[in-house]
Residue, then its C-alpha position, 0 to 999 in steps of 0.5 A: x767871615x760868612x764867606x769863607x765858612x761857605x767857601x771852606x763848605x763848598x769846597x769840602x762838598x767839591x771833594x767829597x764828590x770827586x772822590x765818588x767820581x769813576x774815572x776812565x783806565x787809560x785804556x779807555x782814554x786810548x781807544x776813546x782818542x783814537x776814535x775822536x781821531x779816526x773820526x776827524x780824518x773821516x770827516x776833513x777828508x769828506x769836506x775836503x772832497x765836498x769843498x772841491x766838487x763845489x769849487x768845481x761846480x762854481x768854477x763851472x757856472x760863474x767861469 
């Protein structure tokens, strides 16, 4: 019985924080997504150059 009074206790505490959270506007959220998005493409891109002047590079020595 212990267990289930500790259960409904934490679970009560659990809801009470989430109602004192600030959640983001879509608004954030849109502009926060398209920076995480930007980003990748910036990043892909500068490792997709990386990798071939590398592969490039070994080509070069080892062939």
């Amino acid at each position: 019985m212990e267990l289930i009074e500790k259960s409904k206790q934490f679970l009560s505490e659990a809801n009470q924080e989430l109602k004192r959270v600030t959640w983001p506007t879509k608004k954030h959220i849109a502009a926060s997504t398209w920076v995480v998005v930007i980003l990748v493409l910036l990043i892909g891109v500068f490792l997709g150059i990386v990798d071939f002047i590398f592969s490039k590079l070994i080509r070069l020595v080892l062939g």
